[in-house]
mmCIF file of the N, C-alpha and C atoms, coordinates in Angstrom:
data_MODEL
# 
_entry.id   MODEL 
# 
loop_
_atom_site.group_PDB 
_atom_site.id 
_atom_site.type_symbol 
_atom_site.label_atom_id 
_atom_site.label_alt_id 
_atom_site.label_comp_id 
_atom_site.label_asym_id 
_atom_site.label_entity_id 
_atom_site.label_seq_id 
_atom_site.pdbx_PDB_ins_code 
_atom_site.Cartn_x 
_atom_site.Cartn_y 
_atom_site.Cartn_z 
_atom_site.occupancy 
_atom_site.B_iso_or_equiv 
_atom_site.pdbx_formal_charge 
_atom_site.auth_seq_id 
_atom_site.auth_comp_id 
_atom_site.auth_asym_id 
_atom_site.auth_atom_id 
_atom_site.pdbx_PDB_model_num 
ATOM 1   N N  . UNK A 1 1  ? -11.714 -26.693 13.947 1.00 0.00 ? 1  UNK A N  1 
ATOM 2   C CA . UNK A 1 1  ? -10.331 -26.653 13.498 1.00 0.00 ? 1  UNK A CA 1 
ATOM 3   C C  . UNK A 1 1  ? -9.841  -25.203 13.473 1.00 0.00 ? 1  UNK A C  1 
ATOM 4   N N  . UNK A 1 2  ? -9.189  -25.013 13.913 1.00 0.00 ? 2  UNK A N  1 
ATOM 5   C CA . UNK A 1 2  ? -8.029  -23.388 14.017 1.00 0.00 ? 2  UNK A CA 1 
ATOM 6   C C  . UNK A 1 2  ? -7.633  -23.419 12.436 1.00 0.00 ? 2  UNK A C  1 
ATOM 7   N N  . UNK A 1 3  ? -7.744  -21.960 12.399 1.00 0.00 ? 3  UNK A N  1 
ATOM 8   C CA . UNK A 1 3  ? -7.384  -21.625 11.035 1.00 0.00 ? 3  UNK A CA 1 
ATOM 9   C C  . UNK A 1 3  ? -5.801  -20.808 11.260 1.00 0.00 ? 3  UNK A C  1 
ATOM 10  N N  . UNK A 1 4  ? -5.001  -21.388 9.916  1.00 0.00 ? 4  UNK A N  1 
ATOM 11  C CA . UNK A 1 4  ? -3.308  -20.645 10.331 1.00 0.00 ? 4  UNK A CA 1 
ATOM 12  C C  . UNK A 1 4  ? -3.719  -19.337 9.516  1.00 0.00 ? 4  UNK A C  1 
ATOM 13  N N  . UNK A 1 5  ? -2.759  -18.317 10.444 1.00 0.00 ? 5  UNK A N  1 
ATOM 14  C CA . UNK A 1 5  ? -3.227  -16.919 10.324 1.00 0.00 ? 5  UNK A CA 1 
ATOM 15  C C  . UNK A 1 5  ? -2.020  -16.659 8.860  1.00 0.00 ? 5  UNK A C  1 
ATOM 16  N N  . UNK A 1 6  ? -0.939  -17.366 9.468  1.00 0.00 ? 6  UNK A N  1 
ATOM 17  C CA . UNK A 1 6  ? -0.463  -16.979 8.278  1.00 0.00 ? 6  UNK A CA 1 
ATOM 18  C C  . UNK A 1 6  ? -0.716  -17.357 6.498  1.00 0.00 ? 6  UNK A C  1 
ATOM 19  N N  . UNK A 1 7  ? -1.487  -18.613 6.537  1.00 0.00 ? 7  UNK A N  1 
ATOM 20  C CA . UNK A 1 7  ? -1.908  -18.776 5.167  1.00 0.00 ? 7  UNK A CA 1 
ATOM 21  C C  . UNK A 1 7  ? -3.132  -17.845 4.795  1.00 0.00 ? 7  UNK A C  1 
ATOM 22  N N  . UNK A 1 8  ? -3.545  -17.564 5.780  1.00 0.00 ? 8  UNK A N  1 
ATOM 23  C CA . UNK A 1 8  ? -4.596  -16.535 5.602  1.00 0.00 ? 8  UNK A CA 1 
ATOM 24  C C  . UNK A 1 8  ? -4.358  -15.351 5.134  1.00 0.00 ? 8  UNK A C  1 
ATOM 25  N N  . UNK A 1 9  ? -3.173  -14.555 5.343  1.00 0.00 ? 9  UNK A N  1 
ATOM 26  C CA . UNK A 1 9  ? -2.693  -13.337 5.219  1.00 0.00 ? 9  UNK A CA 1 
ATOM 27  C C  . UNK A 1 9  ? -1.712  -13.620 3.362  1.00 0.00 ? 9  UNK A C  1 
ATOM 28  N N  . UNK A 1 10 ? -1.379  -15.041 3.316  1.00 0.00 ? 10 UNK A N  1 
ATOM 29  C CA . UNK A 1 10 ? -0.684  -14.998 2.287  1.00 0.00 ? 10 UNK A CA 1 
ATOM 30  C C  . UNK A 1 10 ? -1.801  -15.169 0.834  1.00 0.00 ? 10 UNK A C  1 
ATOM 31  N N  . UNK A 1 11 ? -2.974  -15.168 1.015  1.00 0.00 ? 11 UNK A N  1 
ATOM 32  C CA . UNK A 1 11 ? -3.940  -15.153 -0.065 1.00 0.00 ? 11 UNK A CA 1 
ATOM 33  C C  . UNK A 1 11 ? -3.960  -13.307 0.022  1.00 0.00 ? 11 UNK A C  1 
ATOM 34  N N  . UNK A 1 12 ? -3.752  -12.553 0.961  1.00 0.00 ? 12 UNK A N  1 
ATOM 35  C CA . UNK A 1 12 ? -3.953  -11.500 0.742  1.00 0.00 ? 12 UNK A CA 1 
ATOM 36  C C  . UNK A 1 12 ? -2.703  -10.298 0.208  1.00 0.00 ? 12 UNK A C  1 
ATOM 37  N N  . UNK A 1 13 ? -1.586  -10.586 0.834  1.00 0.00 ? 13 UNK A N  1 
ATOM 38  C CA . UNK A 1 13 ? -0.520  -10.071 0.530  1.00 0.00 ? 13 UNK A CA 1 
ATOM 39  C C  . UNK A 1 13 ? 0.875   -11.005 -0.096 1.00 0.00 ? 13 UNK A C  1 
ATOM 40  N N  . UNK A 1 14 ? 2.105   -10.388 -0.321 1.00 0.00 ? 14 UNK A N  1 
ATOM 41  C CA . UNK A 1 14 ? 3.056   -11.365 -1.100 1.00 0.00 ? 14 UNK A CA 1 
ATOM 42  C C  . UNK A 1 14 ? 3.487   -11.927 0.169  1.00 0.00 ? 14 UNK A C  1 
ATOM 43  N N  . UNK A 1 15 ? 3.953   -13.082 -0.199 1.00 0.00 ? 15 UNK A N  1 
ATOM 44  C CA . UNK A 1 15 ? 4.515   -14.152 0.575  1.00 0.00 ? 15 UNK A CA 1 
ATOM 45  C C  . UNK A 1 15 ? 5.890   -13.532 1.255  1.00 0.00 ? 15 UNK A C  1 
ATOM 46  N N  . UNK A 1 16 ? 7.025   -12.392 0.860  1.00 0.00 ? 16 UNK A N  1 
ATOM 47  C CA . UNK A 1 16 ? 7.965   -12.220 1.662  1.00 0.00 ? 16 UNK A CA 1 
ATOM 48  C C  . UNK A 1 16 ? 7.265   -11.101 2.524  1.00 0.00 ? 16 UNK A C  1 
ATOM 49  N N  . UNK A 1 17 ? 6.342   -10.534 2.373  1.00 0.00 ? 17 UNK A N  1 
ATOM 50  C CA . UNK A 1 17 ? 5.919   -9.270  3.372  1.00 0.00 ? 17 UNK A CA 1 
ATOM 51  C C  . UNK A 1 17 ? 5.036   -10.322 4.557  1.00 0.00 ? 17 UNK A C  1 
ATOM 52  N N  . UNK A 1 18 ? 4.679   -10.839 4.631  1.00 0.00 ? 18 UNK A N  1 
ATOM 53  C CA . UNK A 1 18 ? 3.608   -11.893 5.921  1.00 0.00 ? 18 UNK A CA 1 
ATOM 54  C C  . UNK A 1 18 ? 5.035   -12.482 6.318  1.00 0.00 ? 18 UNK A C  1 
ATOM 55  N N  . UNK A 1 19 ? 5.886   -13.001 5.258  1.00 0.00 ? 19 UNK A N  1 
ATOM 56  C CA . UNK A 1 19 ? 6.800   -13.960 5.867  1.00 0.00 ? 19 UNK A CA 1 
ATOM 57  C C  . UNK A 1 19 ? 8.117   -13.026 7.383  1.00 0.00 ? 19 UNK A C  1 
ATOM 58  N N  . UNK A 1 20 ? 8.302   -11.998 6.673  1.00 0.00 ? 20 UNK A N  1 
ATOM 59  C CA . UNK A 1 20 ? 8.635   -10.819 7.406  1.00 0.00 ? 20 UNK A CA 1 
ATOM 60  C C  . UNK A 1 20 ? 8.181   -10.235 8.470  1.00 0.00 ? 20 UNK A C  1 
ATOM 61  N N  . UNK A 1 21 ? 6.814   -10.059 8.482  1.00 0.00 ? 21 UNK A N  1 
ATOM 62  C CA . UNK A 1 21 ? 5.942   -9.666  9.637  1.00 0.00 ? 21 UNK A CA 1 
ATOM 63  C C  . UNK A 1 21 ? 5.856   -10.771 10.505 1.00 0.00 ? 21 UNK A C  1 
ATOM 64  N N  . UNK A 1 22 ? 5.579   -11.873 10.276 1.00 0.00 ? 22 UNK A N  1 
ATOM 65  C CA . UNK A 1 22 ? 5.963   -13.396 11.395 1.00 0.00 ? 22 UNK A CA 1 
ATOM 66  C C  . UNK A 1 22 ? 7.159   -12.924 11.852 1.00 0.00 ? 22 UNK A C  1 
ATOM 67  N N  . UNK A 1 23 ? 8.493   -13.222 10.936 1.00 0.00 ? 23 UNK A N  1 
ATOM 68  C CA . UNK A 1 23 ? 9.586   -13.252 11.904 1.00 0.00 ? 23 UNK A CA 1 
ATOM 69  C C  . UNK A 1 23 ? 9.646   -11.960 12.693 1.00 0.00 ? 23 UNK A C  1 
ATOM 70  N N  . UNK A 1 24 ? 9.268   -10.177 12.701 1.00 0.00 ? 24 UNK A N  1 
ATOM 71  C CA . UNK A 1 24 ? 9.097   -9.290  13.396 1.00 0.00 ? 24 UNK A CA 1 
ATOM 72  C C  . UNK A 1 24 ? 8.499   -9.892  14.708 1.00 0.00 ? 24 UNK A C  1 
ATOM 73  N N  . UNK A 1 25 ? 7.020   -10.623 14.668 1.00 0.00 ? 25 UNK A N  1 
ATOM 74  C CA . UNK A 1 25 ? 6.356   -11.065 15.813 1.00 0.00 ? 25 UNK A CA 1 
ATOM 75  C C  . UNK A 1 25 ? 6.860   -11.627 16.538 1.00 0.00 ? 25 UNK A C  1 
ATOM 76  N N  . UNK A 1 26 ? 7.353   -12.511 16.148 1.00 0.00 ? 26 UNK A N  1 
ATOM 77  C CA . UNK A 1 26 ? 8.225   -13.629 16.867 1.00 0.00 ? 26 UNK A CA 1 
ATOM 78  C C  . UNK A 1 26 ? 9.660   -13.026 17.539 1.00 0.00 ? 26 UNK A C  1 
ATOM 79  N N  . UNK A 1 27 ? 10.499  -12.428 16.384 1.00 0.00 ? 27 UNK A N  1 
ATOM 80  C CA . UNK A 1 27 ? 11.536  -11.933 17.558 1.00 0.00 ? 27 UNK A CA 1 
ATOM 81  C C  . UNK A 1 27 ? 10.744  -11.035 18.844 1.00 0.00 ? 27 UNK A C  1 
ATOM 82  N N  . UNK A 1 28 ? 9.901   -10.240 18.740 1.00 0.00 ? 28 UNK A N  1 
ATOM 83  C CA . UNK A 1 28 ? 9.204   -9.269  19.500 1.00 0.00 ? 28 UNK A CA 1 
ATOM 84  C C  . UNK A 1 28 ? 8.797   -10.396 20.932 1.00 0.00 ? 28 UNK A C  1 
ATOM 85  N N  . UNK A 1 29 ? 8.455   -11.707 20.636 1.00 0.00 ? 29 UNK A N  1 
ATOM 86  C CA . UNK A 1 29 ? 8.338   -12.382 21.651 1.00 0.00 ? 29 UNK A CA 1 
ATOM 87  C C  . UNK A 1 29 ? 7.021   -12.290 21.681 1.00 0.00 ? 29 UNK A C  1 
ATOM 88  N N  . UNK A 1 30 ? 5.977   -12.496 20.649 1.00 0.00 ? 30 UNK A N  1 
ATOM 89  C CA . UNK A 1 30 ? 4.254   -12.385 20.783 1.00 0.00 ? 30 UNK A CA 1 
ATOM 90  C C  . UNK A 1 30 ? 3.991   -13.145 20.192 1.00 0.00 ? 30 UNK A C  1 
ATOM 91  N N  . UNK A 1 31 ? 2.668   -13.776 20.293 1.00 0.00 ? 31 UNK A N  1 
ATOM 92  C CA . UNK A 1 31 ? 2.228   -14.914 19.661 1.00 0.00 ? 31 UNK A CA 1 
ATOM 93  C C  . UNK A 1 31 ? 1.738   -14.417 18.149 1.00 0.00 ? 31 UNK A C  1 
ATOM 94  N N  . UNK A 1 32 ? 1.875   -15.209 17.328 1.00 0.00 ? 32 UNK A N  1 
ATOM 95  C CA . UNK A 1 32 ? 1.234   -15.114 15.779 1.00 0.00 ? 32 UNK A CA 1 
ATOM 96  C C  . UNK A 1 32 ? -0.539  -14.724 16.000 1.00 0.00 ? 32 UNK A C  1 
ATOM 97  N N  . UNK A 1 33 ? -0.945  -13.841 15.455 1.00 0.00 ? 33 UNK A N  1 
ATOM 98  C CA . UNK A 1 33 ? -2.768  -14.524 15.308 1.00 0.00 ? 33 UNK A CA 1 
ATOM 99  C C  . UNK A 1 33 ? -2.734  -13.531 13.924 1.00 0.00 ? 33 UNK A C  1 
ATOM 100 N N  . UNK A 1 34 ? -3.876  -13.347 13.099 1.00 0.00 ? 34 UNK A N  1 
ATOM 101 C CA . UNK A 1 34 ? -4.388  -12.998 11.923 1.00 0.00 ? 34 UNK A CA 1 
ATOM 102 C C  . UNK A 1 34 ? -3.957  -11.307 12.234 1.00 0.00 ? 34 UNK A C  1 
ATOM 103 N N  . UNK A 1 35 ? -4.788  -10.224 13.316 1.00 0.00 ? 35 UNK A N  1 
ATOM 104 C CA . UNK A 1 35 ? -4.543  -9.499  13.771 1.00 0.00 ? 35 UNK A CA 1 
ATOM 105 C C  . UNK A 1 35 ? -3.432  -8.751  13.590 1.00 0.00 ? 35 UNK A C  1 
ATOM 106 N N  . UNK A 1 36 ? -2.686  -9.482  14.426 1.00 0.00 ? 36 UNK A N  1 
ATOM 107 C CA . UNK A 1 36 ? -1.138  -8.600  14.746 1.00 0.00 ? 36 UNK A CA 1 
ATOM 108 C C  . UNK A 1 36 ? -0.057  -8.651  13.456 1.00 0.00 ? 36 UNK A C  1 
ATOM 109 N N  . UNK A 1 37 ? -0.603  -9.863  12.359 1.00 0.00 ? 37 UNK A N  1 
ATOM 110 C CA . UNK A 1 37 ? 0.237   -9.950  11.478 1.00 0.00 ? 37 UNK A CA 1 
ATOM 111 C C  . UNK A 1 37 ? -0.372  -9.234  10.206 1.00 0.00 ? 37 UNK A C  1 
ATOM 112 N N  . UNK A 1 38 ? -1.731  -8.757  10.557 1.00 0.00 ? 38 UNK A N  1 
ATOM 113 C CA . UNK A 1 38 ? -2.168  -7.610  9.260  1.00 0.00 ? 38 UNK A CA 1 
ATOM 114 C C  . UNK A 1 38 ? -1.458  -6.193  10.075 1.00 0.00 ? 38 UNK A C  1 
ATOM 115 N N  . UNK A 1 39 ? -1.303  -6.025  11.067 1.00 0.00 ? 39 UNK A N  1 
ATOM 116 C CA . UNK A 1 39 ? -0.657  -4.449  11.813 1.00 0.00 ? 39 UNK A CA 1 
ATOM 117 C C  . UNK A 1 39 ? 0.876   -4.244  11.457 1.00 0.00 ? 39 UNK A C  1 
ATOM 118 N N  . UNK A 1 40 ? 1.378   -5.317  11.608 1.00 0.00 ? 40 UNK A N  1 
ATOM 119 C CA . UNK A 1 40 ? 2.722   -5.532  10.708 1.00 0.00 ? 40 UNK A CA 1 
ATOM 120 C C  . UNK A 1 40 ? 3.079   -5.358  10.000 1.00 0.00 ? 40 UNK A C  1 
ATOM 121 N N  . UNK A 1 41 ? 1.929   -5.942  9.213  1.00 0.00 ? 41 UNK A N  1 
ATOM 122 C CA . UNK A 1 41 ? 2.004   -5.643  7.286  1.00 0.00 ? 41 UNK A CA 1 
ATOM 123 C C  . UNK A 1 41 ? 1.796   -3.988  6.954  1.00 0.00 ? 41 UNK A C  1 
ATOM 124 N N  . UNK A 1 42 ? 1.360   -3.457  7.943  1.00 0.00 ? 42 UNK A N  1 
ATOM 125 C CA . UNK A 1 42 ? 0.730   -2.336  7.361  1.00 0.00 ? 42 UNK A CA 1 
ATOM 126 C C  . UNK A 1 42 ? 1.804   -1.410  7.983  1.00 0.00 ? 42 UNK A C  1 
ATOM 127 N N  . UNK A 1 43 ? 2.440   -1.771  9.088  1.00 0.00 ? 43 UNK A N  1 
ATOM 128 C CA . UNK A 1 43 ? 3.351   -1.071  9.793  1.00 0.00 ? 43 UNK A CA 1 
ATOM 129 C C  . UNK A 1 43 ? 4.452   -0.678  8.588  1.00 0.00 ? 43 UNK A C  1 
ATOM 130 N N  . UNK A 1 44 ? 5.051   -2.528  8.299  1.00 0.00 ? 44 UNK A N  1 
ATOM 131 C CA . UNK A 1 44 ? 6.284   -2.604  7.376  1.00 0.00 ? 44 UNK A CA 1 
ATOM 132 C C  . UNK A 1 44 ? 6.446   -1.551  6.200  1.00 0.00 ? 44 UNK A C  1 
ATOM 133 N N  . UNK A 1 45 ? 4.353   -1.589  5.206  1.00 0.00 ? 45 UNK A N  1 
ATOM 134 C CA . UNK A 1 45 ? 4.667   -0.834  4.270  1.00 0.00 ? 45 UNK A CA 1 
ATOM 135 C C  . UNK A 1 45 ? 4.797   0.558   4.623  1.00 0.00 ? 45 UNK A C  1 
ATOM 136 N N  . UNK A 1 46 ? 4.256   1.151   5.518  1.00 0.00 ? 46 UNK A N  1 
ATOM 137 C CA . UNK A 1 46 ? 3.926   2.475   5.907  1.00 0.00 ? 46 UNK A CA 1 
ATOM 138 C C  . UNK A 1 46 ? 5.152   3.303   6.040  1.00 0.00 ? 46 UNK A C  1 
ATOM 139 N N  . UNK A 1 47 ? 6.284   2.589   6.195  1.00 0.00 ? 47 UNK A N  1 
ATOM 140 C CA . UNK A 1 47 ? 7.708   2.857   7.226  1.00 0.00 ? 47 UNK A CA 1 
ATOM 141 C C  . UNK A 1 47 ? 8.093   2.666   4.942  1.00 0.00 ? 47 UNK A C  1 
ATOM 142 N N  . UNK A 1 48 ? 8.507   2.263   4.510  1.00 0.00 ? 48 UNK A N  1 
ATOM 143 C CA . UNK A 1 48 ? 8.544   1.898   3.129  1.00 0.00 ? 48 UNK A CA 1 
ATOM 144 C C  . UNK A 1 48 ? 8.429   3.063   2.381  1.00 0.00 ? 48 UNK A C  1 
ATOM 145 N N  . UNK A 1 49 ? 7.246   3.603   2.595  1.00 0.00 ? 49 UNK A N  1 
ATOM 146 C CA . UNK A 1 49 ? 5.993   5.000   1.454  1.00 0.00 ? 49 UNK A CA 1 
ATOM 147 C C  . UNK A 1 49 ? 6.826   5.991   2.147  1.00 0.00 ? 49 UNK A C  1 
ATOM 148 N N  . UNK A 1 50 ? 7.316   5.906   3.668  1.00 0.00 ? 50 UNK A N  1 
ATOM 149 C CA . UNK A 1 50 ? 7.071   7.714   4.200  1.00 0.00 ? 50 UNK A CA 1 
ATOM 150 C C  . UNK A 1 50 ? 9.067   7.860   4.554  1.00 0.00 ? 50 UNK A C  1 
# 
């Protein structure tokens, strides 16, 4: 059974920051996986701090 990347990411971070990083992926035109939606997350806050 495939595991969803995004419930995966939402045990780790808040639910509007994963929910945010999906819709980034998706307009971008790339598929969802666990990966690209922790680079997101980290992108989103990084851009946030600096």
């Amino acid at each position: 059974m495939k595991r969803d990347p995004i419930k995966e990411m939402l045990v780790k971070y808040p639910r509007i920051l994963v929910i945010k990083a999906a819709l980034k992926i998706l307009k971008d035109g790339n598929k969802i996986d666990r990966e690209r939606i922790e680079k997101t997350i980290v992108k989103i806050m990084t851009k946030k701090e600096g």
